[in-house]
C-alpha positions as a Markdown table, in Angstrom:
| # | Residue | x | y | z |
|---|---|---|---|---|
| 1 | Unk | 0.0 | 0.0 | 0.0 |
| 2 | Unk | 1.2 | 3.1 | -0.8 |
| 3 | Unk | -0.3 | 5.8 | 2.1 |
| 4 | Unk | 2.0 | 8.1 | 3.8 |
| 5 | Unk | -0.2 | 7.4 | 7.0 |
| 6 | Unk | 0.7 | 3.7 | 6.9 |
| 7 | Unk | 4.0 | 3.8 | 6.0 |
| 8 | Unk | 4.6 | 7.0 | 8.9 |
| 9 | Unk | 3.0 | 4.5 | 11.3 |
| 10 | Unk | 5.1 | 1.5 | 10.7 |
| 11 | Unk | 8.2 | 3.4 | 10.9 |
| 12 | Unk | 9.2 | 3.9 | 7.2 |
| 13 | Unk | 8.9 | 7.2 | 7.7 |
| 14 | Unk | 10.4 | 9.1 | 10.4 |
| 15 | Unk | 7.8 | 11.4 | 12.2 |
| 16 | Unk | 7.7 | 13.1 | 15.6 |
| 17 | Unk | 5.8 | 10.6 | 17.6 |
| 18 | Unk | 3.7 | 12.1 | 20.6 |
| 19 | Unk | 1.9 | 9.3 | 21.5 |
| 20 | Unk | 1.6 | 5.6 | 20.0 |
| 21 | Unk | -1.0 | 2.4 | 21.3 |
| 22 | Unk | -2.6 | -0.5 | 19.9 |
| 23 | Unk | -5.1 | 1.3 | 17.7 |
| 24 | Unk | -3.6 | 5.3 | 17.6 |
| 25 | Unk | -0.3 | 6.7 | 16.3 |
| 26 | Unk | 0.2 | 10.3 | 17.9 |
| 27 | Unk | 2.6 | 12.9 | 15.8 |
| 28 | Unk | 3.7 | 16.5 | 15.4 |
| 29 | Unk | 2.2 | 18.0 | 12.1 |
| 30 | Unk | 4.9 | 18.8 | 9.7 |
| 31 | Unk | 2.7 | 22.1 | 8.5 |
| 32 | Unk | 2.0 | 23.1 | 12.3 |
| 33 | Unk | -1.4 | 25.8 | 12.3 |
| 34 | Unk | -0.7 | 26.2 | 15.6 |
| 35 | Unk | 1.5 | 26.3 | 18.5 |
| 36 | Unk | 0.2 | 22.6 | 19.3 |
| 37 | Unk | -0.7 | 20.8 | 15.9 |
| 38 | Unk | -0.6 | 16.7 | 16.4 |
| 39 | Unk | -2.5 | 14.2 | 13.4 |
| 40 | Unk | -4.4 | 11.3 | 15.5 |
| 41 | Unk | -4.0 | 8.4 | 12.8 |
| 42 | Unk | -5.7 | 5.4 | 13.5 |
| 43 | Unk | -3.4 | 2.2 | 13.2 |
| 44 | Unk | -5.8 | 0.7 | 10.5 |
| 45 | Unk | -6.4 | 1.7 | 7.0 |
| 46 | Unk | -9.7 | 3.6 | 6.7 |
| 47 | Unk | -9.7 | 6.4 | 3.4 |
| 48 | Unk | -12.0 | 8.7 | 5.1 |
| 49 | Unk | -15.1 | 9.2 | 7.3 |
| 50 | Unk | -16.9 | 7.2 | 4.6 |
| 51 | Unk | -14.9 | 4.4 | 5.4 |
| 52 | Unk | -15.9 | 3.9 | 9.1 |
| 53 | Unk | -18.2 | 0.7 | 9.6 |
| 54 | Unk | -19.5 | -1.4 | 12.7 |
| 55 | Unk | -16.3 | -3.3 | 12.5 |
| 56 | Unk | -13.9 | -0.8 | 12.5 |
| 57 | Unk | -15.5 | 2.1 | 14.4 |
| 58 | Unk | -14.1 | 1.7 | 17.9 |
| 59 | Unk | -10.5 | 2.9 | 15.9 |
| 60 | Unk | -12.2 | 6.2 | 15.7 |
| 61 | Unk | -14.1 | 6.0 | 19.6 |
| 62 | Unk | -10.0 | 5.1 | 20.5 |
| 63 | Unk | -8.6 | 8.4 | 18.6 |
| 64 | Unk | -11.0 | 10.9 | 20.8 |
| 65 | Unk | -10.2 | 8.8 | 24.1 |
| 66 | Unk | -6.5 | 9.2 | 23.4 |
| 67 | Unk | -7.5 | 13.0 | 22.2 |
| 68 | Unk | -8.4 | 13.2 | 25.9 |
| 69 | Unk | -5.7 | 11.9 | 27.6 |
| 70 | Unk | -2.8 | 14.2 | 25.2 |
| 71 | Unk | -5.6 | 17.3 | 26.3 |
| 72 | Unk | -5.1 | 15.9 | 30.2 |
| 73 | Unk | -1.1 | 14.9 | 29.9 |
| 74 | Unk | -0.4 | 18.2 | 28.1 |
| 75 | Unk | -2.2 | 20.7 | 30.4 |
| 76 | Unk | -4.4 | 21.9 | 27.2 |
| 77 | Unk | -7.7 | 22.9 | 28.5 |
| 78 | Unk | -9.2 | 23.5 | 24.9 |
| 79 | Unk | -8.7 | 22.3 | 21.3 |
| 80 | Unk | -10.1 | 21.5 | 18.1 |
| 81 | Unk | -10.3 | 18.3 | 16.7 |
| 82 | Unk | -10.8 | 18.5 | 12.8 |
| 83 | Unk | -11.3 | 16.2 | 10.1 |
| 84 | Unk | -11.3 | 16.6 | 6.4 |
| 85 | Unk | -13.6 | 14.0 | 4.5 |
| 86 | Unk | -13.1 | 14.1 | 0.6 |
| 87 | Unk | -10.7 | 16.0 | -1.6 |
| 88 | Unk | -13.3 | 19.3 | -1.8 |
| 89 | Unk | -13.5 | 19.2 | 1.9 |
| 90 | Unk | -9.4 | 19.4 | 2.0 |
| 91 | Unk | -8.1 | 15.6 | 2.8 |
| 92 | Unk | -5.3 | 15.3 | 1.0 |
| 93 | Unk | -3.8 | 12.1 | 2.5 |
| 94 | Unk | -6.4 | 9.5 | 2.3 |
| 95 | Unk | -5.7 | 7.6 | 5.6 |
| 96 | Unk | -8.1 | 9.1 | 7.9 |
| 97 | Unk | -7.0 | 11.6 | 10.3 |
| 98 | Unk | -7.9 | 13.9 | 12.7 |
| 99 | Unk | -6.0 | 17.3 | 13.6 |
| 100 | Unk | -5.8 | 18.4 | 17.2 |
| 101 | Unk | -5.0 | 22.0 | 17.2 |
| 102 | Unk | -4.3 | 24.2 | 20.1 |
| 103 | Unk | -2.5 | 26.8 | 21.4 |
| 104 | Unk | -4.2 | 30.0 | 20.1 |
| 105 | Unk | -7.5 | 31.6 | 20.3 |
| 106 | Unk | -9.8 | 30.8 | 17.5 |
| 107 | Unk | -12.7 | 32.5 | 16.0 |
| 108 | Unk | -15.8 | 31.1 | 15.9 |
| 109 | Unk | -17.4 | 30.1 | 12.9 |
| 110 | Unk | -20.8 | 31.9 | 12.3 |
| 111 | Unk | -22.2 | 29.8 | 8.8 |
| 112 | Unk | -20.9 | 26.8 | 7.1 |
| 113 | Unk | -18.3 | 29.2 | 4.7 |
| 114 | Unk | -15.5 | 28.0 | 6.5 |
């Protein structure tokens, strides 16, 4: 297979891991947006938010637990988590992904023109 997220996550790529489990890999964006900018990749092939089933669902339940623990651990009393579905919506890798961003005050978004 030939996704970035997979390969990042077995180690064929370096990365700067923050956190690592059975069903989460934890690391620093390279494009930070923020003072804190970490991807939460699950540790199983899904393309996108499309892709989550029954079976595989409690990989995603696992990335917003371990978002948790990182916001406890790290002292970071609020975040966004983001995730880009589609290539319109912005994914550009096509592992699924969620960005935890922090560090700054961000506005709040007032329609969907975002």
């Amino acid at each position: 297979m030939d996704c970035l997220f997979c390969k990042i996550i077995a180690g064929e790529i370096p990365s700067t891991k923050i956190y690592e489990d059975e069903y989460v890999y934890v690391f620093k964006d390279i494009n930070p947006i923020a003072p804190i900018h970490y991807l939460l990749v699950p540790k199983i092939h899904i393309a996108d938010a499309n892709g989550i089933t029954p079976e595989n669902s409690h990989y995603i339940a696992k990335v917003f637990e371990v978002a948790a623990k990182i916001a406890e651990e790290e002292n970071i009393p609020s975040y966004k988590i983001i995730n880009n579905c589609g290539k319109d919506a912005g994914q550009t890798v096509f592992h699924i992904h969620f960005h935890l961003i922090s560090g700054k005050r961000f506005k709040e978004h007032k329609n969907a023109d975002i």
